[in-house]
N, CA and C atoms of all chains as a GROMACS GRO file, in nm:
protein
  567
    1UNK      N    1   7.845   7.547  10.972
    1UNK     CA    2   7.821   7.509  10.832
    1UNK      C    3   7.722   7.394  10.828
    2UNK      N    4   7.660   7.366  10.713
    2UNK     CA    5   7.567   7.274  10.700
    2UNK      C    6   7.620   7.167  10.609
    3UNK      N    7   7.592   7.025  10.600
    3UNK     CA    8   7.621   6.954  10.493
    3UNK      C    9   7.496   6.935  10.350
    4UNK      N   10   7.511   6.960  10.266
    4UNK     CA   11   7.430   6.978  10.173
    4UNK      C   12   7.478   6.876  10.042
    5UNK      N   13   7.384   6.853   9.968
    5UNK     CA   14   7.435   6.815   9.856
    5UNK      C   15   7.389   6.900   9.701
    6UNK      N   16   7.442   6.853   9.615
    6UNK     CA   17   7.448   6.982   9.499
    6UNK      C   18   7.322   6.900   9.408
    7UNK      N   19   7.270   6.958   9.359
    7UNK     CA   20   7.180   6.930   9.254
    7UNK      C   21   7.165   6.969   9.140
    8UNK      N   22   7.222   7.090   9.130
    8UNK     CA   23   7.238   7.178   9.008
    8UNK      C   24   7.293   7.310   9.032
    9UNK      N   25   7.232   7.410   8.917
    9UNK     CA   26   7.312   7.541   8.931
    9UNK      C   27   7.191   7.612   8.811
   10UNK      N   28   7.274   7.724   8.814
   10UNK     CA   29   7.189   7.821   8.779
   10UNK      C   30   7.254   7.908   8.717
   11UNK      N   31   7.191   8.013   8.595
   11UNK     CA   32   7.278   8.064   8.525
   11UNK      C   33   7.178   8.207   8.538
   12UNK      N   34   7.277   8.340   8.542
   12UNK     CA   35   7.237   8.470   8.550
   12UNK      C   36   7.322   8.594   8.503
   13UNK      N   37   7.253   8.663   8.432
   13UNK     CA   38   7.340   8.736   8.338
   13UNK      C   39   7.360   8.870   8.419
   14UNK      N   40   7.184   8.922   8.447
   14UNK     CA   41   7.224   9.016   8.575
   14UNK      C   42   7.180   8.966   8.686
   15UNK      N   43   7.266   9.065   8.770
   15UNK     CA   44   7.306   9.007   8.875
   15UNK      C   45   7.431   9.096   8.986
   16UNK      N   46   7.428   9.067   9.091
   16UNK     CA   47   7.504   9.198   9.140
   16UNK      C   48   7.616   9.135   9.185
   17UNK      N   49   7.692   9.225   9.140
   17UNK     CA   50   7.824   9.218   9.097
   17UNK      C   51   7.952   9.125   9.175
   18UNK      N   52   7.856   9.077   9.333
   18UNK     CA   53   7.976   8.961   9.384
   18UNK      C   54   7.950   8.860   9.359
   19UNK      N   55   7.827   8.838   9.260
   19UNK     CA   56   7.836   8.777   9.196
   19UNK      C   57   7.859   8.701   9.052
   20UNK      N   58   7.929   8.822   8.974
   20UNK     CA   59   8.030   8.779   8.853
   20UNK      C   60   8.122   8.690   8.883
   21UNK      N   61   8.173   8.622   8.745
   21UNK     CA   62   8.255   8.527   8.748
   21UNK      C   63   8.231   8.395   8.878
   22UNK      N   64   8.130   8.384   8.884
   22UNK     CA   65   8.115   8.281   8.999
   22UNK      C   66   8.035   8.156   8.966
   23UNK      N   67   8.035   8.018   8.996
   23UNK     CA   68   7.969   7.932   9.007
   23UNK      C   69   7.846   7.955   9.065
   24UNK      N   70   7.687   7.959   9.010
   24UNK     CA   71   7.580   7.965   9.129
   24UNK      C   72   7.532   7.791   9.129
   25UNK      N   73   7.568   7.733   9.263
   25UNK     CA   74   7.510   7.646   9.238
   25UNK      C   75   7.368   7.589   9.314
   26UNK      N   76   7.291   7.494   9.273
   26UNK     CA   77   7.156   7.451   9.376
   26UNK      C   78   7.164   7.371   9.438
   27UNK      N   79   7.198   7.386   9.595
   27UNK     CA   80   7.205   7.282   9.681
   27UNK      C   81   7.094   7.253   9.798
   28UNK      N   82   7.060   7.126   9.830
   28UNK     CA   83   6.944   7.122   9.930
   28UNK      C   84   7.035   7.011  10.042
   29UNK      N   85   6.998   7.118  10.157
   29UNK     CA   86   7.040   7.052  10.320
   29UNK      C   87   7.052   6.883  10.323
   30UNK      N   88   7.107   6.815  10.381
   30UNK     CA   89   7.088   6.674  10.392
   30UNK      C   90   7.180   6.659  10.533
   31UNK      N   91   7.110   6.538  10.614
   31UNK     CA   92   7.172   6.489  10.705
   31UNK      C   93   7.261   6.375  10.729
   32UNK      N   94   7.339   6.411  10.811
   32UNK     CA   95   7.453   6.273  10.848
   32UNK      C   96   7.428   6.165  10.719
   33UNK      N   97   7.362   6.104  10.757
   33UNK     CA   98   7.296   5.979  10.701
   33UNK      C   99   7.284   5.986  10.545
   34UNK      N  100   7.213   6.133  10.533
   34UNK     CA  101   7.192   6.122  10.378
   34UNK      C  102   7.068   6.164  10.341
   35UNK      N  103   6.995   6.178  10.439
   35UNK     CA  104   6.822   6.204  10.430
   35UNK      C  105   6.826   6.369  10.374
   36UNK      N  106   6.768   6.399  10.246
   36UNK     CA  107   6.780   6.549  10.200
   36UNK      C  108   6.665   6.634  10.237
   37UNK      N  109   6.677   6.774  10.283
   37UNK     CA  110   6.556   6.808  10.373
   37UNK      C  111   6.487   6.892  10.216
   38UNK      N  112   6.360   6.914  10.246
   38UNK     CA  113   6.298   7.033  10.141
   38UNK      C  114   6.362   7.161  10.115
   39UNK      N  115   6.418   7.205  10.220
   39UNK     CA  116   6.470   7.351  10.210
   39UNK      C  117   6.548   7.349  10.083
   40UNK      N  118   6.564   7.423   9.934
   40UNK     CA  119   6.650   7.460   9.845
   40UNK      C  120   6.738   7.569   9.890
   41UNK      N  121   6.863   7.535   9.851
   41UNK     CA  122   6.977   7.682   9.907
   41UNK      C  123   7.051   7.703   9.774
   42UNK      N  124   7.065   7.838   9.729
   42UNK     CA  125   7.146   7.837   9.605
   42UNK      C  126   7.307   7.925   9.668
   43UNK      N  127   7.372   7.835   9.621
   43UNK     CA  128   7.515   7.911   9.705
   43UNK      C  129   7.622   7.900   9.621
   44UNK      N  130   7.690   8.004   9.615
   44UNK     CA  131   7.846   8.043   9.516
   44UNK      C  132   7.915   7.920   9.570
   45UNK      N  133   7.993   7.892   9.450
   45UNK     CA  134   8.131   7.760   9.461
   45UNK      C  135   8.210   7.836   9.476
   46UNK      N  136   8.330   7.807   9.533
   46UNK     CA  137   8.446   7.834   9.550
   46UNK      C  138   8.532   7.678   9.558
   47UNK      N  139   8.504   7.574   9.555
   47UNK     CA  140   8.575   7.482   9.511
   47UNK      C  141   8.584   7.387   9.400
   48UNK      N  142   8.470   7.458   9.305
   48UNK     CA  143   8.472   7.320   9.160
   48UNK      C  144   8.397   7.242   9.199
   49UNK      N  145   8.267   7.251   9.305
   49UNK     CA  146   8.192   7.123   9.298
   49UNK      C  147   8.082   7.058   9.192
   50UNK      N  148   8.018   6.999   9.192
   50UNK     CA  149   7.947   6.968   9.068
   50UNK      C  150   7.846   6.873   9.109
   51UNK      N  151   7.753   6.844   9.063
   51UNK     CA  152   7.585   6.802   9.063
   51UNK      C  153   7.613   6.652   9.104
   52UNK      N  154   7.579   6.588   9.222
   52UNK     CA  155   7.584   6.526   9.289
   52UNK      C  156   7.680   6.479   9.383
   53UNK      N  157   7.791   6.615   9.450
   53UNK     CA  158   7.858   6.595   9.537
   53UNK      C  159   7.780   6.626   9.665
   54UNK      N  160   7.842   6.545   9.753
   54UNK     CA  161   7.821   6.643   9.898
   54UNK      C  162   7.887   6.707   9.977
   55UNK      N  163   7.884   6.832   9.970
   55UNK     CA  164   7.950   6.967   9.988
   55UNK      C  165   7.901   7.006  10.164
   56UNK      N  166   7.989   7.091  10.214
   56UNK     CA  167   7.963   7.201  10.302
   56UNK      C  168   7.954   7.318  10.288
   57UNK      N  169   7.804   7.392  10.325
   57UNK     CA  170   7.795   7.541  10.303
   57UNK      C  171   7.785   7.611  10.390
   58UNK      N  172   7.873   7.732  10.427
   58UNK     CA  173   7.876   7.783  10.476
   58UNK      C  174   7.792   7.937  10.475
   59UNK      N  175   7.709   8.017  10.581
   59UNK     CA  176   7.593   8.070  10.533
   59UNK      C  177   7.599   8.224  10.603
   60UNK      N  178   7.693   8.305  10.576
   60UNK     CA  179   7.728   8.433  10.679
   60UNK      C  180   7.777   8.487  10.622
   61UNK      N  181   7.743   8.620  10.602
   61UNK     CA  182   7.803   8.723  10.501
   61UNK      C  183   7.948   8.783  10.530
   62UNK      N  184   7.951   8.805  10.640
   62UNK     CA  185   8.167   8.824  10.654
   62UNK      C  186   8.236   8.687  10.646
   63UNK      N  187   8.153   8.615  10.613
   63UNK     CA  188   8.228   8.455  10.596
   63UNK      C  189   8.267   8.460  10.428
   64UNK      N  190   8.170   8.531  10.362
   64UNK     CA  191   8.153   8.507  10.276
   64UNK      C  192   8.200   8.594  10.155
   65UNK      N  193   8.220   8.711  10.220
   65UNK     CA  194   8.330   8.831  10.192
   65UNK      C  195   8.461   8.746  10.244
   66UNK      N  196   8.492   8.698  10.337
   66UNK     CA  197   8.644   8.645  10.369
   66UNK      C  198   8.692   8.578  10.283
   67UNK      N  199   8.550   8.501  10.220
   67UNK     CA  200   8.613   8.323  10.102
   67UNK      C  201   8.613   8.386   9.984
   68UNK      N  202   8.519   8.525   9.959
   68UNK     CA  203   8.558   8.511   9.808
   68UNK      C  204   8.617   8.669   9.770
   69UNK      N  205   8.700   8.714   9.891
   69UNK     CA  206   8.771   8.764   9.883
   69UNK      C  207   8.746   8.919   9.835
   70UNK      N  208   8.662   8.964   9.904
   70UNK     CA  209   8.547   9.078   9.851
   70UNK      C  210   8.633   9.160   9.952
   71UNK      N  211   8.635   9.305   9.907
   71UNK     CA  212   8.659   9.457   9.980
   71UNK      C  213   8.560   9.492  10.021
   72UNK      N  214   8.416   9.490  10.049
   72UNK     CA  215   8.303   9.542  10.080
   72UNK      C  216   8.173   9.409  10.114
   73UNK      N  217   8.139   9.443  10.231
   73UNK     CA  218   8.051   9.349  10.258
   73UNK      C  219   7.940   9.297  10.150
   74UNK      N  220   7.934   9.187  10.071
   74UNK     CA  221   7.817   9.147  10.012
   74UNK      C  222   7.726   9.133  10.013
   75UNK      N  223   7.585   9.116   9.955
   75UNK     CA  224   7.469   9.081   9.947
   75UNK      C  225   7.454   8.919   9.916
   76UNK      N  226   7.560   8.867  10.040
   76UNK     CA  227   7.589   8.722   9.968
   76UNK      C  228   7.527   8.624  10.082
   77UNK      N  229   7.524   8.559  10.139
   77UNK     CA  230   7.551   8.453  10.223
   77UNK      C  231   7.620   8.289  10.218
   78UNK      N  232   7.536   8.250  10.116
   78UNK     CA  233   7.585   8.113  10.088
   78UNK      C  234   7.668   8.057  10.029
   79UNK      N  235   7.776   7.982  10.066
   79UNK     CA  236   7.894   7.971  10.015
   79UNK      C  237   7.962   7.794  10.037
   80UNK      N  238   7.988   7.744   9.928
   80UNK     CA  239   8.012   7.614   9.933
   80UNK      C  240   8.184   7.612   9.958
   81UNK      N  241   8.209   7.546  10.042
   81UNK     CA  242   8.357   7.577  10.135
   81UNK      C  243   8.417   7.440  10.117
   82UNK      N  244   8.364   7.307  10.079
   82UNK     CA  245   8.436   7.197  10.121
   82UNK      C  246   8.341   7.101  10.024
   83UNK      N  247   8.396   7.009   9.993
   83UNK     CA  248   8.344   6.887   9.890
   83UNK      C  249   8.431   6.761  10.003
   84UNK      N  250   8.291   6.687  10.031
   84UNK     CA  251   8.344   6.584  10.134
   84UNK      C  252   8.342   6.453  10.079
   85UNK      N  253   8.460   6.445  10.152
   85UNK     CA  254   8.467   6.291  10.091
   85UNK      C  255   8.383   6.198  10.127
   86UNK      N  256   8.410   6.207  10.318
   86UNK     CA  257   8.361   6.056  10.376
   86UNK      C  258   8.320   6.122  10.533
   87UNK      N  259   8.219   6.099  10.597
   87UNK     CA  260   8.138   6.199  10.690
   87UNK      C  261   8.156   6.002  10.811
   88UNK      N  262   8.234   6.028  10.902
   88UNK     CA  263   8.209   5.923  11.033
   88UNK      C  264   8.163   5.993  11.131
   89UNK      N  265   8.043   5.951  11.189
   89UNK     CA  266   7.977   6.020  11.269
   89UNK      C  267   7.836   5.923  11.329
   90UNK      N  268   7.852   5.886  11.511
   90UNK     CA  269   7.779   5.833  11.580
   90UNK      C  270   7.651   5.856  11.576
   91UNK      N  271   7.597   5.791  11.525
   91UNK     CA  272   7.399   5.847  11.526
   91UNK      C  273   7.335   5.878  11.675
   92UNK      N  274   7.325   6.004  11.720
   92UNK     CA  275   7.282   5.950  11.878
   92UNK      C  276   7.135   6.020  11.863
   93UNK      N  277   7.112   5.865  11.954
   93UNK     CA  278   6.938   5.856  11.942
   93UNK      C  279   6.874   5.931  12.037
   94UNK      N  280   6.743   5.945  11.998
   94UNK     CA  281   6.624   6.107  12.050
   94UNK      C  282   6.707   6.086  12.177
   95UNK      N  283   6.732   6.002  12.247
   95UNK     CA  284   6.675   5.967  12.420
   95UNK      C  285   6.838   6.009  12.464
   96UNK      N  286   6.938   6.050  12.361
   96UNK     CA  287   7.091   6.124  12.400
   96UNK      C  288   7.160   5.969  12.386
   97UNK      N  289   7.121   5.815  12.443
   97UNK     CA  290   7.220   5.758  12.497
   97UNK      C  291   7.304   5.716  12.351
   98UNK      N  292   7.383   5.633  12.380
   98UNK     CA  293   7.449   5.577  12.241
   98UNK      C  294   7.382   5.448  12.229
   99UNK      N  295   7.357   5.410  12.072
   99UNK     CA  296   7.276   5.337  12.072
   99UNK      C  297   7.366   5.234  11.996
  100UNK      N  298   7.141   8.204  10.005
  100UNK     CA  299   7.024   8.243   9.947
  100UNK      C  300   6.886   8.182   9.888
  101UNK      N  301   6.803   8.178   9.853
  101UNK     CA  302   6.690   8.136   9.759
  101UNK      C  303   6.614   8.178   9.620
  102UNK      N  304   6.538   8.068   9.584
  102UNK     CA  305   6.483   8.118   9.438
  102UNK      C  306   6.375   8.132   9.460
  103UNK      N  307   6.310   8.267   9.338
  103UNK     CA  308   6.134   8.294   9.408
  103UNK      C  309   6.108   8.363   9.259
  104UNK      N  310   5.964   8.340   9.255
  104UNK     CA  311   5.896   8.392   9.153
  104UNK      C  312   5.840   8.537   9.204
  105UNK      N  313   5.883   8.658   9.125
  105UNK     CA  314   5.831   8.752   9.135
  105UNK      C  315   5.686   8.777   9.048
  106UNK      N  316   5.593   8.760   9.149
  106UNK     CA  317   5.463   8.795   9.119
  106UNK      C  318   5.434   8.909   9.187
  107UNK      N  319   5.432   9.051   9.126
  107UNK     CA  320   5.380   9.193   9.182
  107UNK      C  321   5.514   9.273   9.271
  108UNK      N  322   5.411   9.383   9.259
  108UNK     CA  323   5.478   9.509   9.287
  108UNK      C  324   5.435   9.588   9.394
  109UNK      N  325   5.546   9.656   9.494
  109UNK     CA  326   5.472   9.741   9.567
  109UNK      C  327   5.506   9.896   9.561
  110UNK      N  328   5.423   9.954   9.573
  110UNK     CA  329   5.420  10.083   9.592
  110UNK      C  330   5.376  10.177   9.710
  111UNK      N  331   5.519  10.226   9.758
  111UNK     CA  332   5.457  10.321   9.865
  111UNK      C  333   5.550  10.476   9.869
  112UNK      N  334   5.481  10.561   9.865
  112UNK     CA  335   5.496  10.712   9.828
  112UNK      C  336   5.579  10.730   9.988
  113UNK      N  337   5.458  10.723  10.110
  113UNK     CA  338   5.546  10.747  10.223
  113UNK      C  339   5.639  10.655  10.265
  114UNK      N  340   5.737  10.611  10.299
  114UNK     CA  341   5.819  10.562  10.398
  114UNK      C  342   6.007  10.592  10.398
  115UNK      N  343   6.048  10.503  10.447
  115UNK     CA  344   6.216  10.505  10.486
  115UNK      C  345   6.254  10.576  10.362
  116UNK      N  346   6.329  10.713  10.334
  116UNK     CA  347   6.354  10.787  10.296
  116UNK      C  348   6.476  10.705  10.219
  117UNK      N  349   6.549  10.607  10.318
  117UNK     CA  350   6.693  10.570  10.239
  117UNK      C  351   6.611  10.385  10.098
  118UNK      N  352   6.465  10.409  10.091
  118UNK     CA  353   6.425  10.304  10.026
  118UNK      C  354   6.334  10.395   9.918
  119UNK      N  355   6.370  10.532   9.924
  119UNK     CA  356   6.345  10.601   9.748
  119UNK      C  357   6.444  10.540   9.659
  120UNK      N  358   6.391  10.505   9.541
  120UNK     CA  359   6.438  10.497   9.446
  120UNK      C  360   6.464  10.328   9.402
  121UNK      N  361   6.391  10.284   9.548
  121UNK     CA  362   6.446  10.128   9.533
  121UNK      C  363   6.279  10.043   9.477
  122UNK      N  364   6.272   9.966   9.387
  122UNK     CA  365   6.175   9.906   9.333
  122UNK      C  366   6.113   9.819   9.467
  123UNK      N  367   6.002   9.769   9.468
  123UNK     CA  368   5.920   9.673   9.610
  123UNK      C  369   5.895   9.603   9.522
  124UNK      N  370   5.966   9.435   9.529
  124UNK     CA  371   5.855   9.367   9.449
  124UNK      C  372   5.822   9.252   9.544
  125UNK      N  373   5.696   9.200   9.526
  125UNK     CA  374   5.614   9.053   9.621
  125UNK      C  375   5.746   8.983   9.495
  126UNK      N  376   5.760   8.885   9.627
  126UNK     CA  377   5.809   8.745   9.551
  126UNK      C  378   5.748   8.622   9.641
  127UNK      N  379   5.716   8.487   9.534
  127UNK     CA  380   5.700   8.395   9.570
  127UNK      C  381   5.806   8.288   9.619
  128UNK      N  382   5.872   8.264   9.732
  128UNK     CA  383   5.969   8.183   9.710
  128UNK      C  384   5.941   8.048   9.681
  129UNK      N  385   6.027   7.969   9.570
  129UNK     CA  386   6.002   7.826   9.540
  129UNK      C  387   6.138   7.752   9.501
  130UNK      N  388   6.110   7.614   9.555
  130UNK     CA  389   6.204   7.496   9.510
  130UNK      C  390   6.289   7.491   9.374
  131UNK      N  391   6.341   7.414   9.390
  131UNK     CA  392   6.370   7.364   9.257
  131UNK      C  393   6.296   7.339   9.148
  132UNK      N  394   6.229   7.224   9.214
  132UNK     CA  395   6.079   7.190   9.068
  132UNK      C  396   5.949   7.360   9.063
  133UNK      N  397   6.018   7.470   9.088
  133UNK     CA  398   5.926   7.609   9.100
  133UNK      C  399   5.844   7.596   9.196
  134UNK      N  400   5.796   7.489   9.236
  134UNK     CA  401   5.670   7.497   9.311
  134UNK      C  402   5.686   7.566   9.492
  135UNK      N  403   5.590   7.625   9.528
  135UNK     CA  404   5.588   7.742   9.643
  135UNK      C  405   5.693   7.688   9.752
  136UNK      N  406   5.738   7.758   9.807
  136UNK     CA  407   5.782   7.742   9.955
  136UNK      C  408   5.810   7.818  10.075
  137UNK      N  409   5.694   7.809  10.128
  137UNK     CA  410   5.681   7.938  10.211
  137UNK      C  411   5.572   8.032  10.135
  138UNK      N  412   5.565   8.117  10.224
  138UNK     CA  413   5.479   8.273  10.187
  138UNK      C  414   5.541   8.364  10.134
  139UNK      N  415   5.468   8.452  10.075
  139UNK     CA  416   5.543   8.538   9.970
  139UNK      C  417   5.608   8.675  10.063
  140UNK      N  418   5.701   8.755  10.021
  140UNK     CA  419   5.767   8.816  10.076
  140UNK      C  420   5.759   8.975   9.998
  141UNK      N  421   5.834   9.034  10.051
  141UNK     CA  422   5.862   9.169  10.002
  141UNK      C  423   5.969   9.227   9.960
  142UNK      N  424   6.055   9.229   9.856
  142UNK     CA  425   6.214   9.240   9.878
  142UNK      C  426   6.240   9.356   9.791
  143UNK      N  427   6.335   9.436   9.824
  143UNK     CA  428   6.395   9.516   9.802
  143UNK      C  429   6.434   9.490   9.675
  144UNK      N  430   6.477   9.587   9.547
  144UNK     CA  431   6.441   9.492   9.384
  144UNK      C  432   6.527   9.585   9.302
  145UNK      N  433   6.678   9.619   9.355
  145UNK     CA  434   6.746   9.678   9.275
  145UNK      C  435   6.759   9.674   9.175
  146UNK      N  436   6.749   9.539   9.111
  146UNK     CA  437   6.760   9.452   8.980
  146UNK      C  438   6.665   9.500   8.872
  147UNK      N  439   6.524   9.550   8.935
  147UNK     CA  440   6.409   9.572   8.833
  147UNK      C  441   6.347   9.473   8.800
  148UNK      N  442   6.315   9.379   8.822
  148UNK     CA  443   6.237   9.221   8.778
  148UNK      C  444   6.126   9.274   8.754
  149UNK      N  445   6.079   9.202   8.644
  149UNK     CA  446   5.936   9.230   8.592
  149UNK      C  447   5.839   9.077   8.641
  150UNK      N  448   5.704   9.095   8.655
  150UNK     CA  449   5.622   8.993   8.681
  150UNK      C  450   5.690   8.855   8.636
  151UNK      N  451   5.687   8.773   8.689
  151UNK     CA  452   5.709   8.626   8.635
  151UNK      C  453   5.854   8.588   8.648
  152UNK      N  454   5.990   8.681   8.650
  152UNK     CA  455   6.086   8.686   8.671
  152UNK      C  456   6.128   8.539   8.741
  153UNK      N  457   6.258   8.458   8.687
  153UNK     CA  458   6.240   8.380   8.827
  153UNK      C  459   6.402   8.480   8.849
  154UNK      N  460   6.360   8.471   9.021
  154UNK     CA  461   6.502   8.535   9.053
  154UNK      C  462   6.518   8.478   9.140
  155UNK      N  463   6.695   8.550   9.270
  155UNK     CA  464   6.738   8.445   9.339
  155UNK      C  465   6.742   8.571   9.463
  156UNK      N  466   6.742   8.567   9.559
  156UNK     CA  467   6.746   8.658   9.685
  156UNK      C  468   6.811   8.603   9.841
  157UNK      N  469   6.850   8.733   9.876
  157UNK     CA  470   6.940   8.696   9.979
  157UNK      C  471   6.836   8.743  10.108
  158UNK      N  472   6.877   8.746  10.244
  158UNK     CA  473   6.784   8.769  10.364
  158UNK      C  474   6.920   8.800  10.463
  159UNK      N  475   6.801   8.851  10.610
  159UNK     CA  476   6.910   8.851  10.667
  159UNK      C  477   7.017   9.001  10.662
  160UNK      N  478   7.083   9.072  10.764
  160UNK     CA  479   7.171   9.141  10.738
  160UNK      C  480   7.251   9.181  10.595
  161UNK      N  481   7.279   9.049  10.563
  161UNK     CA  482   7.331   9.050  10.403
  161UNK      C  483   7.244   9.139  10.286
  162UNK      N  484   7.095   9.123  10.361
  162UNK     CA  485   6.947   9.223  10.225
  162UNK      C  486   6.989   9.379  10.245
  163UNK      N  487   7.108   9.414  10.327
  163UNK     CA  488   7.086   9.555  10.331
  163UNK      C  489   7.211   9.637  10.226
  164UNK      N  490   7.291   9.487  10.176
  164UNK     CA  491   7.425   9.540  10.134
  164UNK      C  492   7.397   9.554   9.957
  165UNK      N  493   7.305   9.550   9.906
  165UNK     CA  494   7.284   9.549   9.699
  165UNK      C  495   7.396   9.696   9.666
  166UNK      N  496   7.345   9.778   9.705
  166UNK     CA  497   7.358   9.870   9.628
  166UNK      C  498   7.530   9.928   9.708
  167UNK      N  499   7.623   9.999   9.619
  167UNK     CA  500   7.802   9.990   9.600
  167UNK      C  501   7.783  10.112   9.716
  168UNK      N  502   7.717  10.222   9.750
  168UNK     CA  503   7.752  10.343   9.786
  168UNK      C  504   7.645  10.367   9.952
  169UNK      N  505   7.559  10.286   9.972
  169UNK     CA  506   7.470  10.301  10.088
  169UNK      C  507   7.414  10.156  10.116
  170UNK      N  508   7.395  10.136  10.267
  170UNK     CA  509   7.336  10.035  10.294
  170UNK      C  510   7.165  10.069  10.304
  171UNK      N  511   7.115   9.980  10.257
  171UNK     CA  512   6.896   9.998  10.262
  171UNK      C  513   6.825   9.925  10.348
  172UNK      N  514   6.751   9.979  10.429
  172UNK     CA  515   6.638   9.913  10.516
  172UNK      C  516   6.584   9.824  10.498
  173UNK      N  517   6.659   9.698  10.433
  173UNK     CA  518   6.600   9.604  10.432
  173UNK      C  519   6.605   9.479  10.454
  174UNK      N  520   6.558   9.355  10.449
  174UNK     CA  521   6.597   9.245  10.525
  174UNK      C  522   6.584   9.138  10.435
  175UNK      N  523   6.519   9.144  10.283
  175UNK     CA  524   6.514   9.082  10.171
  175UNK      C  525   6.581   9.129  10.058
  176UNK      N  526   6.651   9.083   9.959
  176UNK     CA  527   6.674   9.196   9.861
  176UNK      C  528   6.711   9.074   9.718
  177UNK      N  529   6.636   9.105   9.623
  177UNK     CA  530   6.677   9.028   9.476
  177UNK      C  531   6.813   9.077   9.457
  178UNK      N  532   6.901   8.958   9.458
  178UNK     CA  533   7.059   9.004   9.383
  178UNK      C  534   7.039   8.920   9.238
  179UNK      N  535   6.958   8.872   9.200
  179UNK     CA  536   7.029   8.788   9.040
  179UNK      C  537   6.884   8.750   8.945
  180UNK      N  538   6.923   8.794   8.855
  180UNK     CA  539   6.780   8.747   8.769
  180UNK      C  540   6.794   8.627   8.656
  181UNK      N  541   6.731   8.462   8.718
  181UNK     CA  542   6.748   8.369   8.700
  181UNK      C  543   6.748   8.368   8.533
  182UNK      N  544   6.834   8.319   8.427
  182UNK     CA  545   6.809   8.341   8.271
  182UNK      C  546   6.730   8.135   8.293
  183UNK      N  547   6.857   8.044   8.349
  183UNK     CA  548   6.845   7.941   8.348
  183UNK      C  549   6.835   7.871   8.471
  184UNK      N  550   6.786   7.710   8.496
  184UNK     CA  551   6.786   7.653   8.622
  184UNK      C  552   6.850   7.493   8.534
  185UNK      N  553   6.977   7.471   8.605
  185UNK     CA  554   7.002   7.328   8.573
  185UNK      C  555   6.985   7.248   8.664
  186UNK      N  556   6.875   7.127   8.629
  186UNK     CA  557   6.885   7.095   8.755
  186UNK      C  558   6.876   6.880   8.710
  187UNK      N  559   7.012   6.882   8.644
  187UNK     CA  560   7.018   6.694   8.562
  187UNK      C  561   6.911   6.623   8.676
  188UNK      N  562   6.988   6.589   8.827
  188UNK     CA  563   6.935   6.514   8.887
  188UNK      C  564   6.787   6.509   8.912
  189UNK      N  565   6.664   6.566   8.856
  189UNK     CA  566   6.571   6.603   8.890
  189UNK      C  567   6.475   6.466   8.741
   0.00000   0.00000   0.00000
């Protein structure tokens, strides 16, 4: 999974069908730290997150049939799995050692 | 998945027999603020999007699953046709 944060969402009337009744929301990659990369990812909620959390998305289509509970493999991938609270985690620098 | 501006259409009479009936459209993929990202693509267009469309598309294994009754040769595919983009923090 990736850590991402939410930025928005998106609204669609059609649309195929695993994706009814669903949250679409707009999230872009960010690291440890907080640094947000360019890449945009738009990925189904499944937990109620909302425009400036930082979420985990998860990005695999039998992952994604498993979470939202689909009978038939989707045309899905991206899927927001977790709204984080608090991320502790050692920065280790280019050169591997601990810095 | 991602968001992309559908600019154009493709058309081809010969090929993959299980991609009759399925629309080709070029899409531009882009950011949030619309603007480009990446090169434009080819996706599979169950949806029907017309020029200018903004839509949202999947890749990957997942582009072959759109349609309820057969899987399609493909590796891009439009699932959603964007009405709105909220985007406060911007």
């Amino acid at each position: 999974m990736i850590l991402a944060r939410v930025i928005g969402s998106l609204v669609a009337t059609i649309k195929h069908d695993s994706y009814q009744n669903r949250k679409i929301m707009l999230v872009k990659p960010i690291s440890p730290d907080g640094q947000m990369k360019s890449l945009l990812m738009v990925a189904v909620d499944t937990v109620g997150c909302g425009v400036g959390d930082t979420v985990l998305v998860a990005s695999e289509g039998r992952a994604a049939m498993e979470l939202l509970g689909l009978k038939k493999r989707p045309p899905l991938r991206s899927v927001v799995t977790a709204i984080v609270d608090r991320i502790d985690y050692a920065p280790t620098s280019p050169a591997g050692g601990s810095s | 998945m991602k968001l992309a501006r559908v600019i154009g259409r493709v058309w081809a009479t010969v090929k993959e027999p299980k991609l009759t009936g399925v629309q080709l459209s070029v899409i531009q993929p882009v950011n949030e603020k619309l603007e480009k990202m990446g090169s434009p693509l080819i996706a599979a267009d169950i949806l029907n999007s017309k020029e200018n469309d903004l839509v949202y598309w999947v890749s990957g294994a997942e582009a072959t699953f759109p349609l309820p009754d057969r899987q399609i040769p493909s590796d891009v595919s439009i699932v959603g046709l964007v009405d709105r983009l909220d985007t406060p923090a911007l």
